[in-house]
C-alpha positions as CSV (number, residue, x, y, z in Angstrom):
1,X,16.1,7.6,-15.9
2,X,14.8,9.5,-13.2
3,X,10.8,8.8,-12.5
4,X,8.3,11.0,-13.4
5,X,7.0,13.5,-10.6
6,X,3.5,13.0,-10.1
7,X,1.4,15.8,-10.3
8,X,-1.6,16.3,-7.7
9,X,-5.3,15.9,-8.5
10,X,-7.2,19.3,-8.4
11,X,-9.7,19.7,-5.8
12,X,-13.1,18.5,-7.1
13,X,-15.6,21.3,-7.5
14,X,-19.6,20.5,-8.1
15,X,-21.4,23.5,-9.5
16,X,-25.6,23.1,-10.0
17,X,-26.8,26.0,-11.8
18,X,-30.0,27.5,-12.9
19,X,-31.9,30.4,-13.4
20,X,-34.0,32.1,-10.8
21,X,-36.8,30.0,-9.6
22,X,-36.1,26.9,-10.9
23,X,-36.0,25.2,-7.5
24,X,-31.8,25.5,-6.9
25,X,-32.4,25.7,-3.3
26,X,-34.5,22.6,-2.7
27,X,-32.3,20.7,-4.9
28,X,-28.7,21.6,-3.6
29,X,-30.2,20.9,0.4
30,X,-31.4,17.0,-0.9
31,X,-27.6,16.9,-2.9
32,X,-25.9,18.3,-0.4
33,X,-27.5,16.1,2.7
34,X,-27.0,13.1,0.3
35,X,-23.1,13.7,-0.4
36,X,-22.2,15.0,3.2
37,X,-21.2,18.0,1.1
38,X,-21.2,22.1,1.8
39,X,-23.0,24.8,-0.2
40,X,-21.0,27.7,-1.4
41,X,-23.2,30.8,-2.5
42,X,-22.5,31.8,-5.8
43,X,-25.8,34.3,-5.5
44,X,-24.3,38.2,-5.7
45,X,-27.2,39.3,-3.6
46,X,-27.7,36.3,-1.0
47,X,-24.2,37.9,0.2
48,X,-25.9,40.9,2.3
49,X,-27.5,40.5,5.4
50,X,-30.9,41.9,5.8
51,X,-31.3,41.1,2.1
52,X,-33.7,37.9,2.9
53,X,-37.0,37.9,1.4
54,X,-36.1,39.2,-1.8
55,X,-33.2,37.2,-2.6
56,X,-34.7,34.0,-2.0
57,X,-32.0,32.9,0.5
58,X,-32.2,29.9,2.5
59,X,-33.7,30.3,6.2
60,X,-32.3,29.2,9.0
61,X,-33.8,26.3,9.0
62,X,-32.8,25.2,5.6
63,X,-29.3,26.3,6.6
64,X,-29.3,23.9,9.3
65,X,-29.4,20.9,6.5
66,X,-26.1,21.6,5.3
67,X,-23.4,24.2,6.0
68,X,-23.5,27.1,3.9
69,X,-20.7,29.3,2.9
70,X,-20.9,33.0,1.3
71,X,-24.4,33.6,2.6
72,X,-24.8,36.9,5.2
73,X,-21.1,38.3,5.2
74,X,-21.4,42.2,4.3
75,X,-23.8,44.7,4.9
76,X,-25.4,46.6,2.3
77,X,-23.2,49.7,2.2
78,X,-19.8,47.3,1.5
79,X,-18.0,47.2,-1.9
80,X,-19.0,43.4,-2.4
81,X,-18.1,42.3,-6.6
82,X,-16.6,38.7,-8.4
83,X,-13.2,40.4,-7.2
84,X,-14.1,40.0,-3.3
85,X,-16.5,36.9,-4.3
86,X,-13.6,35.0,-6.1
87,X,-10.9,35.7,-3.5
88,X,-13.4,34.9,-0.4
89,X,-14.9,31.6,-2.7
90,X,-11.4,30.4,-3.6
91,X,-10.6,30.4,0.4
92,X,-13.8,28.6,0.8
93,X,-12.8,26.0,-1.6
94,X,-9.6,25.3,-0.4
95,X,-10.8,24.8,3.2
96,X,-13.8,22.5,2.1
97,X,-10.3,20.7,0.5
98,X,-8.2,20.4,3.4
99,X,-11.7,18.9,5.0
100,X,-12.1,16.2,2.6
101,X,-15.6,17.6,2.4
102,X,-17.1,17.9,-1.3
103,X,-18.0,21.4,-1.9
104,X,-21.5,22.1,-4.0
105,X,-21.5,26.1,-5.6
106,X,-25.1,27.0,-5.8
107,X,-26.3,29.9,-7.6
108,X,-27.5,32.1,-11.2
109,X,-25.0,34.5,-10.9
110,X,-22.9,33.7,-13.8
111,X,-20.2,36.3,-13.9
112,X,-19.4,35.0,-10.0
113,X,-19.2,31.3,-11.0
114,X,-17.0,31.9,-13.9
115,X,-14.6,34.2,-12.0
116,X,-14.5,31.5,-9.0
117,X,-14.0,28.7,-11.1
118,X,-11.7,30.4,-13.6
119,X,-10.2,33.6,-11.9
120,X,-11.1,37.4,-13.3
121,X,-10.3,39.0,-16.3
122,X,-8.0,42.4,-17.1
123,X,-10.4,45.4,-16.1
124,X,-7.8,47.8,-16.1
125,X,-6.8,49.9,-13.3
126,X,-10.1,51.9,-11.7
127,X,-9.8,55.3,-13.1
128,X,-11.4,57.9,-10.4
129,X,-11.7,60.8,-13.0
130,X,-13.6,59.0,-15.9
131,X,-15.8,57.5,-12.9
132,X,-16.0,61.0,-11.6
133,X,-17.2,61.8,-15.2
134,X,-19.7,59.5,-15.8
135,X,-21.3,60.2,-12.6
136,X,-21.4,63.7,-13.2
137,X,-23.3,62.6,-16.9
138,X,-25.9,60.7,-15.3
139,X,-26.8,63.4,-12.8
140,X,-26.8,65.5,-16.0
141,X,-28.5,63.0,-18.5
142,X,-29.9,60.8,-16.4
143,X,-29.3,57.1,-16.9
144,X,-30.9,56.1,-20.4
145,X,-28.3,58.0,-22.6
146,X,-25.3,56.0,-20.8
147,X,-26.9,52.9,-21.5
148,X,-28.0,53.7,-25.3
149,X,-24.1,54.2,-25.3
150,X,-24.0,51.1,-24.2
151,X,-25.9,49.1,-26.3
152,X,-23.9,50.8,-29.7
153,X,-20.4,49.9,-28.2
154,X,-21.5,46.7,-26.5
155,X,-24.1,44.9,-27.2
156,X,-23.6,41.9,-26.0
157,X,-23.1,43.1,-22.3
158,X,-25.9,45.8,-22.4
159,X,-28.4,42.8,-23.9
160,X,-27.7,40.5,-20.5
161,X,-28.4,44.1,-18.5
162,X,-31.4,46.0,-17.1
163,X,-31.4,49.5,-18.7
164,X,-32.0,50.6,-14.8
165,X,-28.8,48.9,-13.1
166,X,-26.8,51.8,-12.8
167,X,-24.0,50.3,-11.1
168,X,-23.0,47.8,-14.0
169,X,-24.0,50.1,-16.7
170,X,-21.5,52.8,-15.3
171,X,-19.2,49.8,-14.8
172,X,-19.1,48.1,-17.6
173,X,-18.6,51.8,-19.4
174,X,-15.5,52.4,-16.8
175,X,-13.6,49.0,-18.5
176,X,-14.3,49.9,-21.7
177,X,-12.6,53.6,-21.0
178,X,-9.6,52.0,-19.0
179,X,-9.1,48.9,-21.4
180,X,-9.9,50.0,-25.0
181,X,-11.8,46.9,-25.4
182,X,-15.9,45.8,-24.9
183,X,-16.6,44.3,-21.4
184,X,-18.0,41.5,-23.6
185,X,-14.8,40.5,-25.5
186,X,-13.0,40.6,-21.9
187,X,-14.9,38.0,-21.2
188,X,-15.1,36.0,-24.1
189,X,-11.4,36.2,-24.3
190,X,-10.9,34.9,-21.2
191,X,-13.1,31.8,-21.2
192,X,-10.6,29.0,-21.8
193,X,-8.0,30.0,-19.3
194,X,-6.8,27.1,-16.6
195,X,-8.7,26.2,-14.1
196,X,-7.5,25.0,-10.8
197,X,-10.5,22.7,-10.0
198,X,-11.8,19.4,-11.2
199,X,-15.6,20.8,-12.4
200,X,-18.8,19.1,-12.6
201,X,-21.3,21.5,-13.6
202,X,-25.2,20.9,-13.0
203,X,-27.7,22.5,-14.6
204,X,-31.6,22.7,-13.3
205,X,-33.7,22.9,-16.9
206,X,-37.8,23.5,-17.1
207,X,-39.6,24.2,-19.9
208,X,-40.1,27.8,-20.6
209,X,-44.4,28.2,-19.5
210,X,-43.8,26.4,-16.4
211,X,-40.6,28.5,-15.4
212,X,-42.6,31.2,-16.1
213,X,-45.5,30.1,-13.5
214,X,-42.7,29.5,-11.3
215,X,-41.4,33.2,-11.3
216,X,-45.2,34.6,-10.8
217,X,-46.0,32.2,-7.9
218,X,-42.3,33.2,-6.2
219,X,-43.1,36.5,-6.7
220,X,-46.7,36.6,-5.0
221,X,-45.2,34.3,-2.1
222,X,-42.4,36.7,-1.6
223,X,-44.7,39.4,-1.6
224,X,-46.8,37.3,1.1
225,X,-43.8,36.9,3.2
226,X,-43.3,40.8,3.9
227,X,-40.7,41.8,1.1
228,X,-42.0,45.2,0.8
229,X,-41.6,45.6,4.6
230,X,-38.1,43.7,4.0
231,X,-37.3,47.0,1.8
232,X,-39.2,49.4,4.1
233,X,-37.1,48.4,6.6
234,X,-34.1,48.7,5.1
235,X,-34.6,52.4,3.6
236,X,-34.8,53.3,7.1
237,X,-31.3,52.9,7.6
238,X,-29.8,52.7,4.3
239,X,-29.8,55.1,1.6
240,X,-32.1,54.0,-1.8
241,X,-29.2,54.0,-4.8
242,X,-26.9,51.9,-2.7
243,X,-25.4,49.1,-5.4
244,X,-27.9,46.2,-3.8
245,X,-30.8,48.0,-4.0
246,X,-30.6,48.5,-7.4
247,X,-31.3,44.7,-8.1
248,X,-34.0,43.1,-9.5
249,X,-37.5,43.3,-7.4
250,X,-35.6,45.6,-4.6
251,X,-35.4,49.0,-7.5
252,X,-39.3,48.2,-8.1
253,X,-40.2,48.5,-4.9
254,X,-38.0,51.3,-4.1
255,X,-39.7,52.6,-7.2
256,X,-43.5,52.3,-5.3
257,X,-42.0,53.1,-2.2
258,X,-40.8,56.3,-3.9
259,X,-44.3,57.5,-5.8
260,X,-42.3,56.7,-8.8
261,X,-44.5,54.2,-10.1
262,X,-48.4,52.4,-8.6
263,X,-48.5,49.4,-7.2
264,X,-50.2,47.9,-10.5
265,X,-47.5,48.8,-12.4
266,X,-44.6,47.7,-9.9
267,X,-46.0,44.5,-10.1
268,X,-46.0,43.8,-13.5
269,X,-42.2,45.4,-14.4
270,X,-41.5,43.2,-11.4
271,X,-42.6,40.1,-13.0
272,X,-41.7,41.3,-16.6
273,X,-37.9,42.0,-15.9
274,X,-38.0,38.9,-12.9
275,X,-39.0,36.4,-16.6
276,X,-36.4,38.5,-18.4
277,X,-33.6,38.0,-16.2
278,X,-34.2,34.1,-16.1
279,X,-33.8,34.5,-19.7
280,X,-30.4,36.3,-19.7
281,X,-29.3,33.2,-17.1
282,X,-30.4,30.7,-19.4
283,X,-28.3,32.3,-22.6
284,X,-25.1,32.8,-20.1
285,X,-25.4,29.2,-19.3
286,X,-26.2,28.0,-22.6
287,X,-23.2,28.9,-23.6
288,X,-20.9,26.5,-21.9
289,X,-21.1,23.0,-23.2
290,X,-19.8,21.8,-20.0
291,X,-23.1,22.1,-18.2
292,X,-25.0,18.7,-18.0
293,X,-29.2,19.5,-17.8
294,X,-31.7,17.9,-15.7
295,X,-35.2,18.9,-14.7
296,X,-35.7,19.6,-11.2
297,X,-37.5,16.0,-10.4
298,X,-34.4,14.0,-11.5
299,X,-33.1,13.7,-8.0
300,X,-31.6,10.5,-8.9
301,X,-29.6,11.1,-11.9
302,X,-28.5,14.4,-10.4
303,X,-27.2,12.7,-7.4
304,X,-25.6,9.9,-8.8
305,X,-23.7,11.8,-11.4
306,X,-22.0,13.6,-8.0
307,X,-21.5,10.3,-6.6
308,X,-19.5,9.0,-9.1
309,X,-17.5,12.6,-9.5
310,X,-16.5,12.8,-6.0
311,X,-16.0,8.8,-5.8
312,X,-13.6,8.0,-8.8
């Protein structure tokens, strides 16, 4: 009886998770350091150069720690989305593989993570004329009617959206148009397909009030740091409804910037939609029963879980 062919291992894949400002940077630079491992962005903003202040990314200096992957390669303008992320991520991956070097994907964009880890979903074929069409509506309409549209056809996917963020909002209409089905039910049906990888997932936890301290404290320090010159800056060579811009804390100042709204009130949308968000991360990523949870001090536990992941 001929003997069984043995199958390869998968590559080994450590993900630490979180939602913004729960201290994901500081915590993958002390794992990462520790393990001898590489950080693969899983951040859709902290893709774009000149995108720095507002996105939280890691300096220079931080970079310096460990090797980062996925951080600063397009500019603004470029069509970046989980299509691009998961076919640039994969490639990452496998050369982090080929290494031996344990790869750590950092970030709170869920949809990205998913996609890398799992591959995309059926959106159907884009369809120029019913994007054509439901540009011309907005110009019409304006944005609120598209996304009330939304909400009644898919509410799942308009709940986990800003009723400003144009670009997923027309998106996530587009699918629906060129698959027959919800965004949300893509999605969902997809969620147990194979994945290539070995996975431990890592998730950062704090309780709710001292999240939310966190978010007003990175706010003000951003603020501190220049991020409204960040976005000055940036308008003077960029136009204001490109796809980046219309992320949380970038629209709000484009908003000031614009006369739309004062400063006062800026502010406060800015903090109200930055707790929100977090909120929208935490129900993605309560969702998967994969994720183990530590709070941000339990360097230890967090680091010896890797340990024996990467060492078996």
């Amino acid at each position: 009886m001929a003997a069984a062919i043995p199958i390869p291992p998968k590559p080994r894949v450590a993900v630490l998770i979180g939602p913004t400002a729960a201290g994901k940077t500081g915590a993958a630079l002390e794992l990462a350091e520790g393990l001898g491992a590489e950080i693969v962005n899983a951040d859709s903003l902290q893709v774009y150069r000149e995108l720095d202040i507002g996105t939280a990314k890691p300096t220079l200096k931080e970079r310096a720690r460990a090797p980062h992957h996925l951080v600063d390669v397009a500019d603004p303008p470029e069509p970046y989305d989980a299509a691009r992320y998961t076919q640039e991520g994969r490639a990452a991956l496998l050369e982090l593989h080929h290494r031996g070097v344990a790869p750590l994907v950092v970030g709170g964009t869920g949809l990205y993570i998913k996609a890398l880890l799992y591959g995309l979903f059926p959106q159907g074929a884009r369809d120029q004329e019913e994007r054509a069409r439901l540009r011309q509506e907005l110009a019409q309409e304006g944005l609120t009617p598209l996304f009330e549209r939304l909400q009644r056809l898919d509410p799942s996917t308009a709940a986990r959206l800003q009723p400003a963020d144009t670009y997923r909002v027309l998106r996530a209409l587009e699918v629906m148009a060129a698959t027959g089905r919800p965004l949300s039910a893509l999605i969902n049906a997809h969620r147990f397909r194979d994945c290539p990888y070995e996975v431990i997932k890592l998730g950062l936890r704090l309780p709710r009030e001292e999240l939310y301290r966190r978010i007003e404290q990175r706010v003000e320090a951003m603020l501190a740091a220049g991020w409204l010159d960040e976005v000055k800056g940036l308008l003077a060579h960029y136009p204001p409804d490109l796809k980046p811009f219309q992320a949380l804390g970038y629209r709000h100042l484009i908003n000031f910037l614009k006369g739309r709204w004062s400063w006062e009130e800026a502010l406060e949308l800015l903090k109200r939609d930055t707790r929100r968000y977090a909120k929208r991360q935490l129900t993605w990523f309560r969702a998967d029963p994969e994720i183990k949870w530590f709070a941000p001090d339990e360097m230890g536990e967090m680091r010896a879980c890797l340990e024996r992941f990467f060492g078996d």
